[in-house]
VOGU-3710 file (C-alpha; in Angstrom, 3 decimals, decimal comma):
1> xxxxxxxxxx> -1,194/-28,416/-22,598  0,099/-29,995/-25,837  1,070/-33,770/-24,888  4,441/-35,125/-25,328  4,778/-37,522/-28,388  4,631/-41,598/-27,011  7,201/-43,996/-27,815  5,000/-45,960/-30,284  4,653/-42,238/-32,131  8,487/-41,700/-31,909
11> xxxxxxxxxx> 8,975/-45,501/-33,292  7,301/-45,010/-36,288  10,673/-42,702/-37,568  12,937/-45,503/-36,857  13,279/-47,000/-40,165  14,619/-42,592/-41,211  16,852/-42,687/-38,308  18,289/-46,222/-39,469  18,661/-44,858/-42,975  20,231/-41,924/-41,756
21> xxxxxxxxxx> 22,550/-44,068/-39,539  23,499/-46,225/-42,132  24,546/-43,523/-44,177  26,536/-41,731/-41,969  28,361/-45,180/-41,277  28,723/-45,239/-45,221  30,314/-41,759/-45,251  32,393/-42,273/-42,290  33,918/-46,079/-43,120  37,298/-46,434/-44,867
31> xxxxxxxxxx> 35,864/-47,587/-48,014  33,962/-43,635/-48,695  37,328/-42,206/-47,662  39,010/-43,331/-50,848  35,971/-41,997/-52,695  36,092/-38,861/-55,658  34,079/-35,914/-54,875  31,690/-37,316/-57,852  31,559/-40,595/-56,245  30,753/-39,569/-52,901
41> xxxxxxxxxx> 27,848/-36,982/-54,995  26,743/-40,089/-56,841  26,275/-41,820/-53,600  24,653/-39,074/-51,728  22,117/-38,274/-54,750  20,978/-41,952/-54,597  20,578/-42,367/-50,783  20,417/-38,586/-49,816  16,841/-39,205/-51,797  15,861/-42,872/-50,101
51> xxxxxxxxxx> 16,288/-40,420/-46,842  14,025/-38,276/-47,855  11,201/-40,507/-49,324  11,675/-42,717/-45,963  10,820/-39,086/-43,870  8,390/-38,788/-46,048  6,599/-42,357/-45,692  7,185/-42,097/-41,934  5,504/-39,014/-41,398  2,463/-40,179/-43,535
61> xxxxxxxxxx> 2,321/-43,404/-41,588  1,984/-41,265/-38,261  -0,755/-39,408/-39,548  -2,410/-42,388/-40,574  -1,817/-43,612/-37,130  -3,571/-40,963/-35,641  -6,343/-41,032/-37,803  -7,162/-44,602/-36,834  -7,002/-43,970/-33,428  -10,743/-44,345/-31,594
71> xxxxxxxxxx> -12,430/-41,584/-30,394  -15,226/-41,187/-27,657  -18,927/-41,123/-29,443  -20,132/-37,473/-29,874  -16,740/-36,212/-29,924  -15,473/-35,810/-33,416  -18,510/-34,120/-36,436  -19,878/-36,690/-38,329  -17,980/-37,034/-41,921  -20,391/-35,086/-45,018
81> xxxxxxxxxx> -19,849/-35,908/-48,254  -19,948/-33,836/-51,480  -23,553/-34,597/-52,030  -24,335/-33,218/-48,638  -24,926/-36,981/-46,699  -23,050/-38,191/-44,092  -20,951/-41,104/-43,266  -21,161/-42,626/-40,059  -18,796/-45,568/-39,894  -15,466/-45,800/-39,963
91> xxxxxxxxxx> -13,324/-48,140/-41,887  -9,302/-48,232/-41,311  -6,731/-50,120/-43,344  -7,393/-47,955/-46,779  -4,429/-46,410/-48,653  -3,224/-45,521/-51,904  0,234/-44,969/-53,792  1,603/-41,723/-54,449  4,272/-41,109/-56,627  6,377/-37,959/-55,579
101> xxxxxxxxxx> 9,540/-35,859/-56,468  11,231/-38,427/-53,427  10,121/-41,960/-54,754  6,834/-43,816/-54,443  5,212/-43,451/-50,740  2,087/-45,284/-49,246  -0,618/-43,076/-47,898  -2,538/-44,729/-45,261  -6,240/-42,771/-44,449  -9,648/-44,098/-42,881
111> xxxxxxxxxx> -12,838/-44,358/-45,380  -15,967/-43,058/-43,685  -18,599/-45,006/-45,120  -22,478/-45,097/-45,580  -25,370/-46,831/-47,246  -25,835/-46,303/-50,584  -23,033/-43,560/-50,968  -19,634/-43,947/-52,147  -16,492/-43,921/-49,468  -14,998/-40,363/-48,445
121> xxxxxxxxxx> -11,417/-40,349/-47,208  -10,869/-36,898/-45,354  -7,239/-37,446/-45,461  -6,817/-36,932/-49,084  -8,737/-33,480/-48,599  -6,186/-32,622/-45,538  -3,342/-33,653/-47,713  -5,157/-31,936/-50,513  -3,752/-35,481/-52,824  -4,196/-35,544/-56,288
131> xxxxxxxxxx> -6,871/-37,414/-58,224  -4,090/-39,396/-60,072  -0,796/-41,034/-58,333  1,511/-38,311/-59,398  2,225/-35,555/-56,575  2,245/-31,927/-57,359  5,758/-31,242/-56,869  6,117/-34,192/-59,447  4,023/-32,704/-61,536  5,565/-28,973/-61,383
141> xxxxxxxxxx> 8,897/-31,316/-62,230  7,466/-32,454/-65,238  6,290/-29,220/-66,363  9,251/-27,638/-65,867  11,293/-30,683/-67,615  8,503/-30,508/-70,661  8,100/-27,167/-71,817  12,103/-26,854/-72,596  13,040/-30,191/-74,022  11,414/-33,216/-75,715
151> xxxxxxxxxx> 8,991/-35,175/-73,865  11,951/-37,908/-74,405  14,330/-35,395/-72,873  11,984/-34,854/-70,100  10,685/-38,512/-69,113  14,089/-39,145/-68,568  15,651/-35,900/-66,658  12,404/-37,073/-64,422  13,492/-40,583/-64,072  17,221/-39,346/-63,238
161> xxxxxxxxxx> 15,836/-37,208/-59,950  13,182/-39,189/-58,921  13,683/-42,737/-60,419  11,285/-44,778/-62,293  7,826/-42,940/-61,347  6,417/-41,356/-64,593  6,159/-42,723/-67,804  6,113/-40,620/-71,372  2,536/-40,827/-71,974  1,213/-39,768/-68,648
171> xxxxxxxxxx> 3,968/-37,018/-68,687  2,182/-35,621/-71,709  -0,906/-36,289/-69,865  -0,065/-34,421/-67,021  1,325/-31,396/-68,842  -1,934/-30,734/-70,449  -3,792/-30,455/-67,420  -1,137/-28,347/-65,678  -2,412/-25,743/-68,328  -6,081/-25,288/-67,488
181> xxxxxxxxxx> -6,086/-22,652/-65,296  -3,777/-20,387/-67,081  -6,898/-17,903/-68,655  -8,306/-17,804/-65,087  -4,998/-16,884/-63,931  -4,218/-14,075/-65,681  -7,930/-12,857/-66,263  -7,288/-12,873/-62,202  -3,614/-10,950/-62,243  -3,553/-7,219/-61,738
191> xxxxxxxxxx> -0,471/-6,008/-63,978  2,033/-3,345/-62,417  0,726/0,152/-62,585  2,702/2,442/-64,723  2,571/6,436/-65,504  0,399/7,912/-68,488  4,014/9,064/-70,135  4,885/5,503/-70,779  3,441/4,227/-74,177  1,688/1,083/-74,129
201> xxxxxxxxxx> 2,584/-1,479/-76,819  1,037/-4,651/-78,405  2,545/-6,472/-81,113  0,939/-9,624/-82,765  2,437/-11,886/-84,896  2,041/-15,725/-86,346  4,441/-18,420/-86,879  3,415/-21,937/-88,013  3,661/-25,288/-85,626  4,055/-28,501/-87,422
211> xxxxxxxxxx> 1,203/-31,151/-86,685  0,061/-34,374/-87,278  -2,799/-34,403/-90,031  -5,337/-35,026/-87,480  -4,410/-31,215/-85,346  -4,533/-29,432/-89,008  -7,261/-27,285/-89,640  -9,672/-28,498/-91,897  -8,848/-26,569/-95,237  -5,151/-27,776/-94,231
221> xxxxxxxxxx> -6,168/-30,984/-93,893  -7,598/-31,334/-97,300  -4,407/-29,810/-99,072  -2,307/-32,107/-97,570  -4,273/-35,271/-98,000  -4,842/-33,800/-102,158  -0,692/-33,375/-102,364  -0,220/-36,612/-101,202  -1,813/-38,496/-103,453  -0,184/-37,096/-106,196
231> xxxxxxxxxx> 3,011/-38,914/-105,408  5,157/-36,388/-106,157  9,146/-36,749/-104,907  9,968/-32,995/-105,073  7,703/-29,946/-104,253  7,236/-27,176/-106,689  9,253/-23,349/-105,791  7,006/-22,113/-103,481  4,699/-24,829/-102,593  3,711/-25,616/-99,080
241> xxxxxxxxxx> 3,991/-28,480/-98,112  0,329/-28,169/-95,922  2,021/-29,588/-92,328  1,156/-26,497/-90,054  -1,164/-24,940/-88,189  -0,596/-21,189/-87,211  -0,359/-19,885/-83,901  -0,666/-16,528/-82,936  1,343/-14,389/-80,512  1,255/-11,534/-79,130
251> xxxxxxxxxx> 2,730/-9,208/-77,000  2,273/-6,319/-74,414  4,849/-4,393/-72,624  5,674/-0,833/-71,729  8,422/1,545/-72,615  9,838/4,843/-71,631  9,804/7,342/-74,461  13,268/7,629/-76,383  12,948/10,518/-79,023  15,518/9,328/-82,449
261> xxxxxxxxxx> 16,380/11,155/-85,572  16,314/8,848/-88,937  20,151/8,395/-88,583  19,848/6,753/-85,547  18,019/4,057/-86,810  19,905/4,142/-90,662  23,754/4,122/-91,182  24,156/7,092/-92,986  26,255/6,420/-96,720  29,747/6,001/-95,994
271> xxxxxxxxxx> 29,168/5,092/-92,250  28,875/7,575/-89,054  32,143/9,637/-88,081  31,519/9,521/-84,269  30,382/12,952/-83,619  26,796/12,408/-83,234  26,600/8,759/-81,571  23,404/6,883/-82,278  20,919/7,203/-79,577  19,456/4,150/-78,353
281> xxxxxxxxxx> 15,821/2,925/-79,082  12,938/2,386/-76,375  13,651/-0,475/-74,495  10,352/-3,095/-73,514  9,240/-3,597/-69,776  6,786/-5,709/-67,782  6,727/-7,868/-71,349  3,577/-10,161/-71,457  2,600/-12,494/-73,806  -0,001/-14,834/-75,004
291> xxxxxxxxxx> -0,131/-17,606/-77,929  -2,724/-20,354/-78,901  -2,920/-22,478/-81,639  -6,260/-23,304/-81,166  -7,901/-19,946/-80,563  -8,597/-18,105/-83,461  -6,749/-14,592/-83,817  -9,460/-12,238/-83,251  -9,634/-14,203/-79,047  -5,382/-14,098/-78,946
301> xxxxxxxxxx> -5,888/-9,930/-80,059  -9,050/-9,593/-77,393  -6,796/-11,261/-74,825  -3,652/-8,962/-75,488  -6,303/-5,832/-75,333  -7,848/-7,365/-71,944  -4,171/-6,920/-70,958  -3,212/-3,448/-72,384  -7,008/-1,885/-70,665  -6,296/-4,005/-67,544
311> xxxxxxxxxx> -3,183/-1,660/-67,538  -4,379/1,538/-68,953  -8,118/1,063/-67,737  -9,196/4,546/-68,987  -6,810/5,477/-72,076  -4,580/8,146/-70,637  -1,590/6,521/-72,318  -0,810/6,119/-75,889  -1,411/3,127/-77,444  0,913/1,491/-80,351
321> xxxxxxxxxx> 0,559/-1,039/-81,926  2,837/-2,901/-84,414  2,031/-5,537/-87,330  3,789/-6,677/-89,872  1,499/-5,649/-92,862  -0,872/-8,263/-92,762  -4,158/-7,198/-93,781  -6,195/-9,704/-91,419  -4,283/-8,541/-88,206  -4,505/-5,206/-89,475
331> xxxxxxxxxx> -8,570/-5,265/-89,672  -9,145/-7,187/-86,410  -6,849/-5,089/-84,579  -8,885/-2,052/-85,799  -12,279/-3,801/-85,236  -11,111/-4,735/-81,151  -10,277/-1,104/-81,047  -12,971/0,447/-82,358  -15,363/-2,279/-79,811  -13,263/-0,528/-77,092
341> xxxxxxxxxx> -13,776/2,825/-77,836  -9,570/3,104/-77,845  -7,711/5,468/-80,290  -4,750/3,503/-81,585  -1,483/4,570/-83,442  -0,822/1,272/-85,867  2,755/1,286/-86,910  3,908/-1,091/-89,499  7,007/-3,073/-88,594  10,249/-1,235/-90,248
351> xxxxxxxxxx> 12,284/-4,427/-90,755  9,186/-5,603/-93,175  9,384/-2,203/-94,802  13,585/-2,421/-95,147  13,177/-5,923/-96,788  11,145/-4,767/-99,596  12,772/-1,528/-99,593  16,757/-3,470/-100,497  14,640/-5,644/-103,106  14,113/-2,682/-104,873
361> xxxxxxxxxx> 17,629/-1,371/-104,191  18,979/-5,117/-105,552  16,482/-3,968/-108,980  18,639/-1,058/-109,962  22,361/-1,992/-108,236  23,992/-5,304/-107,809  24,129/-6,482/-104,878  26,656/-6,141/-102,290  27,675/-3,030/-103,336  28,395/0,826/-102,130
371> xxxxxxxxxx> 25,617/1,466/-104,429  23,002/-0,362/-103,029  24,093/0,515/-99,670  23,689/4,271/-100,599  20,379/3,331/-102,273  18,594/1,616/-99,827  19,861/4,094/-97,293  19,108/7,177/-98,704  15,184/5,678/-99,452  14,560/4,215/-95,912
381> xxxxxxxxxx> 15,933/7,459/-94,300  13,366/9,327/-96,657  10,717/6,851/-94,914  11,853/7,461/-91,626  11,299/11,308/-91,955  7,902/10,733/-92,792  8,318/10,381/-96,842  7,009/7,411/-97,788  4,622/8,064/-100,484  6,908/10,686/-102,290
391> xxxxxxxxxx> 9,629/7,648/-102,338  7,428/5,462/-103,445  6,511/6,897/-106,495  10,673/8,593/-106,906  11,451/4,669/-107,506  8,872/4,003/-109,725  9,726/6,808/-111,807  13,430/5,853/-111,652  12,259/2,096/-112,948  10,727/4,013/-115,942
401> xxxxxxxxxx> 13,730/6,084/-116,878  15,843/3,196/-116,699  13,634/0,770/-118,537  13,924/-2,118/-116,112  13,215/-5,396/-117,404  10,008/-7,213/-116,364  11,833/-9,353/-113,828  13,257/-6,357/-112,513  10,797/-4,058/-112,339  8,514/-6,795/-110,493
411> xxxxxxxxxx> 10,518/-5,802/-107,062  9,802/-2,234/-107,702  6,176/-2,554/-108,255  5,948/-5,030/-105,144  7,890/-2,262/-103,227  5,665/0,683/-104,354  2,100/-1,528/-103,561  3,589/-2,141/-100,139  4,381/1,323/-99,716  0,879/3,088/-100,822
421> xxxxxxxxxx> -1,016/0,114/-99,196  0,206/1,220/-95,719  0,610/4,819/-95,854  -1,452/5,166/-92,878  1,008/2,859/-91,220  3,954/4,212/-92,160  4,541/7,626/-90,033  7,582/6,937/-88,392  8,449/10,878/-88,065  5,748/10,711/-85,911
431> xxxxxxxxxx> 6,855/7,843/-83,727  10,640/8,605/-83,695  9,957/12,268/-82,586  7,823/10,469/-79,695  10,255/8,118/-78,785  8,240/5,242/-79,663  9,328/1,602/-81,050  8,831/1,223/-84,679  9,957/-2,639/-85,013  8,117/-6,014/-83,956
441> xxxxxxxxxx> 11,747/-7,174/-82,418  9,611/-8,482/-79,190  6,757/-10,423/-80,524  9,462/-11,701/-83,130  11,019/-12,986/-80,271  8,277/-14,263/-78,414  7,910/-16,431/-82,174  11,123/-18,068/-81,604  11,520/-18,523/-77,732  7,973/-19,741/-77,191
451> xxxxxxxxxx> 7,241/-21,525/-80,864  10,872/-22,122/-82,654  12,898/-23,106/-80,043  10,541/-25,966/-78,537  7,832/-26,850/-80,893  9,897/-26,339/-83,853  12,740/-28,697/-82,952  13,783/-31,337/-85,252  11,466/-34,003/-85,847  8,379/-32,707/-83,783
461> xxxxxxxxxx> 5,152/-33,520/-85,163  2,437/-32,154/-82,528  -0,628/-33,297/-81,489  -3,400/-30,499/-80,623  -3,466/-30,616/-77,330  -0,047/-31,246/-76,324  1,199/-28,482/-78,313  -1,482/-26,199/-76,749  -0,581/-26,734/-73,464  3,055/-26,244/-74,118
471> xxxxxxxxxx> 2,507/-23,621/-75,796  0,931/-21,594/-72,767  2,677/-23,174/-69,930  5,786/-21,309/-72,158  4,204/-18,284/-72,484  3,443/-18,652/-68,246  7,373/-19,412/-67,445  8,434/-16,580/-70,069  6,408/-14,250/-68,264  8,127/-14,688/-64,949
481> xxxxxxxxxx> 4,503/-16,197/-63,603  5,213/-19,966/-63,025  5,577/-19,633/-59,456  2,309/-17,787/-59,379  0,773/-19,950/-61,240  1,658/-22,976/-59,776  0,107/-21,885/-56,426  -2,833/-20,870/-57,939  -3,615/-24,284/-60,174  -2,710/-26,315/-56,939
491> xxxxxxxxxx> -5,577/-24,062/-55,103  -7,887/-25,076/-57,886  -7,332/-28,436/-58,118  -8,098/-28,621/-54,744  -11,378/-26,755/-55,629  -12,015/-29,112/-58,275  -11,418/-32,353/-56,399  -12,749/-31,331/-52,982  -15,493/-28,651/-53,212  -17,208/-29,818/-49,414
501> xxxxxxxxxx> -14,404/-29,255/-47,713  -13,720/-25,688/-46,443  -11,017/-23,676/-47,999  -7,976/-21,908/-46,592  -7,682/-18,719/-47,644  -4,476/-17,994/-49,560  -2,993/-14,463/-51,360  -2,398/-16,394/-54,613  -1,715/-13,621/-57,101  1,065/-12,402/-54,892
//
């Protein structure tokens, strides 16, 4: 039978229950009865927490307590450590701080010791403790603090919860090792099955982080430091100023089929009349996405593939993919395709098509007007039914009957290249009578939530590193996986820190 707790063990709580005390005494007193609602929430978010770290620092002390309690010879297995040696004595009277989410605690725990080894503390495997003095839940804080705002903004919505227990540089710190495990993770993940009707979509992109000279690639590196010491005050039209380093995205997801006609996608000249409402485009689901700054492209596009096979393991579905004309996406997207032994349909993005398409409109109408409304409509329709090399060359035979100055003319030619560079690219017939998507709008936005909208704030210069790991814890919370993840890093770390001990089985990817 399970013994009842002593007095000494129920003693060791008396310092919460006096806390608690007190503050009920606090809230019941006259004074607290004249209190706001935000006064009384002020007061509560300050001691409500002392409560809490005081629990916590009992509870610890007890289990220190009965750690150091003597036991009978023979009766408890002699300590091993890592290397496989054993400890026989015991030493009480060791602890160690640990900051946490409540305050700073002390964890008491008894070294087993032995000749010519170093100490072994099983307590810090039973509490699975960190290696450093920042607790998990602290660090999942800082994490969560860091990836939306400034490590400024962070350190101090920290310091507002938890007080004074994490500084800005081992915030930073700690954020880059939160992202270790995040390849592991999802080479680990088994993605939601899904019927062969549904197409299967990848979309890659690059945007451009600003870093300090030191992160820049090394060609980068070399512009930048040759600009500079020309001493120039203003930049040329067009020049670069050689500050960033590309990271690529990309994107999986999957879609139910929704068949279009041209005119749903184009405003027909003059506008619709109602009768025939636009129908709506293929909507993305189960979105996934990846980014790295310091992978090159062709391992971002291998790790978006691992993703699309891991969900389509034997090609039943059809597979689209959408650039945005680049010829170096375009040829390792083909080459990871053809390693796989996967038949592809490559789509070029339509809005990248449009833009070049109303330059040329803007070369034969001024702009703003009905004309180059009609224009531009009546040629992108053309496109959309599967026309593009037959518009291509009715504009360039337009330019010559209308003897289009040099200037001028330059945005048709541009327009035309783009056009017969891509024909193979360019059957949206094809993917509208399918029902697939024929735009980049989700990788576009996986650009500006995971890159733009924290990496790209005001002032940011980025070291490599740092901007890595922010980069993919991002890409971890976007996909809906931080919980996930965050049990599965803690069961690592734990790996990592205490690989003689045995381990509990847990269902991490649930």
């Amino acid at each position: 039978m399970k013994p009842y707790d002593t007095h000494a063990t129920a003693d060791l709580f008396a310092r919460s229950v006096s806390a608690f005390e007190t503050l009920m005494r606090t809230l019941s007193g006259t004074d607290a009865g004249a209190w706001t609602h935000a006064e009384l929430e002020e007061h509560l978010d300050a001691a409500g927490r002392e409560l809490l770290r005081q629990l916590l620092q009992d509870h610890l002390d007890l289990r220190a307590m009965r750690e150091e309690q003597p036991v009978r010879a023979g009766s408890r297995p002699l300590v091993v450590g890592p290397e496989g040696r054993g400890r026989p004595w015991r030493e009480t009277g060791h602890s160690r701080w640990l900051a946490t989410v409540f305050g700073l605690v002390r964890v008491g725990r008894v070294a087993h010791r032995g000749p010519g080894v170093g100490n072994v503390h099983p307590a810090d495997a039973a509490l699975s403790l960190p290696a450093g003095r920042h607790s998990m839940g602290l660090r999942r804080l800082a994490v969560t603090e860091a990836v939306r705002g400034s490590f400024d903004q962070a350190q101090q919505a920290v310091e507002r919860r938890c007080g004074k227990v994490l500084g800005k540089r081992r915030l930073e710190e700690l954020v880059v090792a939160a992202a270790v495990d995040a390849d592991s993770f999802y080479q680990a993940r088994i993605p939601f099955p899904c019927s062969r009707q549904m197409p299967l979509v990848v979309q890659v992109d690059g945007k451009g982080v600003v870093m300090r000279p030191e992160a820049l690639r090394e060609a980068t590196r070399r512009a930048a430091a040759k600009a500079a010491s020309g001493h120039r005050g203003r930049l040329a039209p067009g020049e670069k100023p050689n500050r960033k380093r590309m990271a690529t995205v990309a994107c999986v997801f999957d879609t139910r089929p929704a068949p279009r006609r041209p005119h749903d996608v184009i405003h027909p000249p003059g506008g619709r009349r109602g009768e025939r409402p636009a129908r709506p485009g293929p909507k993305a689901e189960n979105k996934w996405c990846t980014a790295s700054l310091v992978r090159p492209p062709a391992q971002v596009i291998a790790d978006a593939f691992d993703q699309a096979q891991a969900r389509d393991p034997k090609h039943l579905r059809p597979w689209i993919v959408l650039v945005d004309g680049a010829r170096h996406q375009l040829d390792l997207v083909t080459a990871e395709a053809g390693r796989r032994g996967v038949t592809l349909h490559v789509l070029l993005d339509f809005v990248h098509v449009a833009e070049y398409v109303w330059a040329a409109a803007h070369a034969f109408n001024k702009p703003g007007t009905t004309e180059a409304e009609g224009w531009a409509a009546d040629h992108l329709t053309a496109i959309l039914a599967g026309h593009a090399s037959r518009t291509a060359d009715q504009m360039t035979a337009q330019a010559d009957r209308e003897h289009l100055s040099a200037a001028r003319r330059e945005a048709v030619d541009a327009c035309h290249r783009y056009l017969t560079g891509h024909l193979d690219q360019l059957r949206y017939d094809t993917a509208l009578n399918s029902g697939w998507p024929i735009a980049t709008g989700a990788v576009e936005g996986a650009c500006r939530h995971l890159i733009a909208d924290r990496l790209d704030i005001t002032g940011a210069r980025w070291g490599l590193d740092g901007a890595e790991a922010v980069l993919r814890l991002r890409a971890v919370v976007a996909n809906g996986d931080l919980d996930s993840y965050w049990r599965y890093h803690a069961a690592r770390e734990h790996e990592r820190l205490y690989p003689a001990t045995d381990q509990q089985e847990y269902d991490l990817m649930a």
